[in-house]
N, C-alpha and C positions, 0 to 999 in steps of 0.2 A: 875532256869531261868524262867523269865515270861512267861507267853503264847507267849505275843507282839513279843518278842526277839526271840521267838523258831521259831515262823514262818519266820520271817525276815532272821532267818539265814537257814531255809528251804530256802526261794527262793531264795537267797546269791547262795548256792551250785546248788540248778538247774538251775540257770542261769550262771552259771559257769563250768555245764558240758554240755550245753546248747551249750554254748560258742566256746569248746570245739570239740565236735560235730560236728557242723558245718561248723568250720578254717576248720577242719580235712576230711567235706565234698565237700569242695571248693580247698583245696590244695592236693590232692592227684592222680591228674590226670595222671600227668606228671611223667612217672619212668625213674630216673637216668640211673638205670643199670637192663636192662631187665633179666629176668633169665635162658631167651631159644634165641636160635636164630633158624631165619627161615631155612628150608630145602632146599639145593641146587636146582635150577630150571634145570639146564643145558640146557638151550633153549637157541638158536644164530642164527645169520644171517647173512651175507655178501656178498660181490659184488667187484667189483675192485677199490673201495673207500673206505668203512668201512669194520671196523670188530664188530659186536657188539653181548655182552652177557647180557643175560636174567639173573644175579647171584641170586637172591631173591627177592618173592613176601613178602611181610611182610601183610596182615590183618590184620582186627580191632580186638585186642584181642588175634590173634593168636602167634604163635612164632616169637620173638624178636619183638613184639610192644614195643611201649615207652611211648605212651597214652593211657589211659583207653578208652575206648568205641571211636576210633577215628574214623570218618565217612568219609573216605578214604584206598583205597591200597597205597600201597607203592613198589614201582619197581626200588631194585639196579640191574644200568647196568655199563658195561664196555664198554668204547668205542674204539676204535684203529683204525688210520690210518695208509697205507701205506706208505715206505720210500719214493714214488714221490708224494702224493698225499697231499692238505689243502683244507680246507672246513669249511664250518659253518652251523651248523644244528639250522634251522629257527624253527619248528616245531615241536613236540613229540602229538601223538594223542593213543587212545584205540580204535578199532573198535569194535562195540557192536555187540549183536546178532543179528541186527537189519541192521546192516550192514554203523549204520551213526558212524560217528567221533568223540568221545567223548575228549575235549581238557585236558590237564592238570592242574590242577591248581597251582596258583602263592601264594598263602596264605591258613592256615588251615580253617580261617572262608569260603574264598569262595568254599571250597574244602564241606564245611559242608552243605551248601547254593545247593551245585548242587546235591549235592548226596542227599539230601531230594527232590529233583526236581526233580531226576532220579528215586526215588523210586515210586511216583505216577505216571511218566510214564510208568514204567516197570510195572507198578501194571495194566494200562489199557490195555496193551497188553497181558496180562497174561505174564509175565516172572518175574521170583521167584529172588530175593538179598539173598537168602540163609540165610538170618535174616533179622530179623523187625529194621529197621533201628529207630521205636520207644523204641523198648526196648533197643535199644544201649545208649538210651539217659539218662544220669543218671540223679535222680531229687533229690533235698536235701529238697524239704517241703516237713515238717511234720505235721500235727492236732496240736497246742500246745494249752492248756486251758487259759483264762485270768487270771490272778492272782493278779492283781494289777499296780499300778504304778510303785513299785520297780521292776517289771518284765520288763514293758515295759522301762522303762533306760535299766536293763540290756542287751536289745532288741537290740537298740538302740548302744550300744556298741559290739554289737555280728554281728551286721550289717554291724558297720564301719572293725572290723577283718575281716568279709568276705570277702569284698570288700578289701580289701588287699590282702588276702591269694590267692582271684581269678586272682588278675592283680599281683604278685608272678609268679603262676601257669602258667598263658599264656603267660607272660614274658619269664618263661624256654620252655615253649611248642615251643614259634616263634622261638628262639634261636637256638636250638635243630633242626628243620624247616628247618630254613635259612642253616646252617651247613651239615645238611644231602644232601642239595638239589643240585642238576646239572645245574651249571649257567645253562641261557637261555635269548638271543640264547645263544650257545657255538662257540667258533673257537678253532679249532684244525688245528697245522700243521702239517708235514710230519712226521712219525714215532713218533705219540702223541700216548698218554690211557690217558683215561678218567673214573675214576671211581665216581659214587652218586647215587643218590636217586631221580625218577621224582615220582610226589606224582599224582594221577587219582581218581574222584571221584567212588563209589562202583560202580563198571559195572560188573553186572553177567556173566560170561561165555565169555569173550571177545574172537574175534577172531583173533584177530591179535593187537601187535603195532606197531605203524605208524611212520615213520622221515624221513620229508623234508629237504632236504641240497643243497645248494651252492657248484659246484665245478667252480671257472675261472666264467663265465656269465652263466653256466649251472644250472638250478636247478631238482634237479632229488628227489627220493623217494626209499627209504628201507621197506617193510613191511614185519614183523614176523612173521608167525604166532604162536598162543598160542593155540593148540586142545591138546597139554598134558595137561593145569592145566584147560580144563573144568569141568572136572568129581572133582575135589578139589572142598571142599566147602569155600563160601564165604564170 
């Protein structure tokens, strides 16, 4: 084999496991089927309207996640009304340590958006995310040397898979999202449950959560509170 040919087919294979690589670092966020699930919370509240349970806090990374490094909590609840009572619950909030009202969010991206907001607020107040919300962030560059033209096509085409394999990836992530999550608002009538997932940017240490609801022209509030899963890290 010539020299010419041995290198050619040298960067042939690194830009093929290159390639590789890559798909592999753009499409892997998302897991189908987690391999733990989260620990029961047993936390509840109610009143002579709701019934509501706290079933599982899910964290980024922790048991039963579904995305790799997601920069949000995750809160299955249960909800149940009684046999006279219908309502609709306008509102779901986190009360932080701080005592303000942290909203839920309606999409992953903006759920990522507030929770890097929330971290350099928490940072100037001194209160600790229990992790560097930058090392959650995973990064796929790497140093790679020039090598040529041939490399940079294969660049070029590693590019356009990326780009694929990442809108793949968030396609199942929103999916998965959308599915898990607790319409909002909700209406529930008389002898209703309601069970999903309200998704909260990372708030350390919350102390309570919050649901505003509609009974008749009433609107009233439920607050939780959460002082069992402070001492959890987060």
């Amino acid at each position: 084999m010539k020299l010419l040919e041995y290198k050619i087919l040298i960067v042939i294979l690194i830009s093929l496991g290159l390639i590789a690589f890559l798909m592999g670092c753009a499409s892997t966020r998302y897991i189908k089927s987690p391999s733990t699930t989260a620990p029961e919370c047993r936390i509840s509240g109610s009143n002579s309207d709701l019934d509501i349970n706290v079933n599982w806090i899910i964290r980024p990374d922790g048991p039963g996640s579904w995305v790799k490094g997601a920069l949000w909590d995750e809160y299955v609840v249960t909800i149940s009304t009684p046999p006279d009572k219908s309502l609709t619950i306008y509102n779901v909030a986190l009360i932080d340590p701080t005592g303000i009202q942290r909203a839920r969010g309606a999409n992953p991206l903006e759920l990522i958006t507030a929770s890097r907001t929330l971290s350099k607020v928490y940072e100037g107040v001194d209160i600790t995310t229990g992790a560097s919300l930058a090392g959650m962030i995973a990064s796929c560059a790497i140093p790679i040397p020039f090598i040529g033209t041939a490399f940079s096509l294969a660049g070029m085409a590693a590019s356009e898979s990326i780009s694929y394999a990442s809108a793949k990836d968030q396609d199942n992530i929103n999916e998965e999202f959308t599915k898990r999550s607790l319409p909002h608002p909700i209406s529930l009538s008389s002898n209703a449950h309601a069970k999903g997932s309200i998704f909260f940017p990372i708030v350390p240490n919350p102390k309570a959560i919050f649901f505003e609801y509609r009974v008749g022209q009433d609107m009233k509030t439920l607050e939780i509170p959460l002082e069992m899963i402070q001492s959890q890290p987060n």
